[in-house]
C-alpha positions in Angstrom: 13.3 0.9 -11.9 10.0 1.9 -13.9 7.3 3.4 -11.8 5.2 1.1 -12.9 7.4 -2.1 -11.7 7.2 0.0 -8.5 3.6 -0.7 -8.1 2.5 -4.0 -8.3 -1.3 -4.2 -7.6 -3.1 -2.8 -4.8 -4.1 -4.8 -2.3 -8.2 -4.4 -1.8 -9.8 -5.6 1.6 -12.0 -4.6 4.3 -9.2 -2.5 6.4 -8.6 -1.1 3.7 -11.4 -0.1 2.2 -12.6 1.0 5.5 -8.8 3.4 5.7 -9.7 5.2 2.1 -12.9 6.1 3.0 -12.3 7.5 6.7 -11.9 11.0 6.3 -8.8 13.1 7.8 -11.2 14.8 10.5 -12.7 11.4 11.6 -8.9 10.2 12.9 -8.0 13.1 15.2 -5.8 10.9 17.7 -3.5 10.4 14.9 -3.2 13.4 12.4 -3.1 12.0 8.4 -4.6 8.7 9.0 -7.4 9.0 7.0 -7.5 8.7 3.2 -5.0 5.8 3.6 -4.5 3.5 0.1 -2.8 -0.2 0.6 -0.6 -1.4 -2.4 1.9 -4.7 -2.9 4.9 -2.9 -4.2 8.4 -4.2 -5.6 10.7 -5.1 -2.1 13.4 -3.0 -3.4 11.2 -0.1 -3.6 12.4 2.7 -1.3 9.6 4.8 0.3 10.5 7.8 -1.8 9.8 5.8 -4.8 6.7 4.5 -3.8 5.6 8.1 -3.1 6.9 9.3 -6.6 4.9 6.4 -8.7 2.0 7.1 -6.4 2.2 10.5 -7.7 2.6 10.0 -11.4 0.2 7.0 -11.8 -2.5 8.3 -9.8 -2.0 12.3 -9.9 -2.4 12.7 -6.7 -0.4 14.7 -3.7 0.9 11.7 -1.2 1.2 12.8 2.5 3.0 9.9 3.7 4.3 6.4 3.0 4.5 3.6 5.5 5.8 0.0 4.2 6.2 -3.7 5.8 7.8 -6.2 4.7 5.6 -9.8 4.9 7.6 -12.9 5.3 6.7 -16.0 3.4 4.6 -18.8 5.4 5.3 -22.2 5.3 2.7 -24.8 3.6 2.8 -28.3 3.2 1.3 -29.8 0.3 1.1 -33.8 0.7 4.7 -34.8 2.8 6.9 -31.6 1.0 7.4 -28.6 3.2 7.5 -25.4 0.9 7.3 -21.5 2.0 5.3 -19.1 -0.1 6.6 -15.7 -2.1 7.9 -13.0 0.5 6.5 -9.8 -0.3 6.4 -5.9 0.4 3.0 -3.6 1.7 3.2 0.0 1.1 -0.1 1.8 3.0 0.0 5.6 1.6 -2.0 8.1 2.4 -3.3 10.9 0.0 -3.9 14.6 0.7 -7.6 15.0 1.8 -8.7 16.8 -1.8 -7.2 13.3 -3.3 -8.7 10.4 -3.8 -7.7 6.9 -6.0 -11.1 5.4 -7.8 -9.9 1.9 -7.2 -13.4 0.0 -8.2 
């Protein structure tokens, strides 16, 4: 699979911007929470691949990688019952001298 297949888009919101910009020193109950980047990756993407494309794409040094998978919600439009697109979330988090310009 091509690294960039791996990595979809990444997924911008107020957690998450909130997450990049905390710095590692702010989050000492939990050690390498800060600096943490949220992307929709491919759901056959293993979390060692995810870390690698991180690291080519983005040149930085990834500490960790943590995934969920997201389950597809039903909808009804008019008197059909349909279920959106399944998909995969991959939160990493970066070295504290890295950082991802997203904007």
């Amino acid at each position: 699979m091509d690294i960039y297949h791996v990595i979809k888009r990444p997924i911008v919101t107020e957690k998450g911007t909130h997450l990049s910009t905390t710095s590692h020193d702010a989050t000492k109950h939990k050690a390498a929470r800060g600096g943490a980047y949220t992307f929709e990756v491919h759901p056959d993407a293993s979390k060692s691949v995810i870390r690698g494309a991180i690291e080519k794409i983005y040149k930085v040094r990834v500490l960790t990688v943590r995934t969920a998978n997201r389950r597809g919600k039903q909808r009804r439009v008019r008197l059909r019952v349909g279920k959106t697109a399944a998909w995969k979330k991959a939160v990493v988090v970066l070295d504290a001298d890295s950082h991802i310009d997203l904007f």
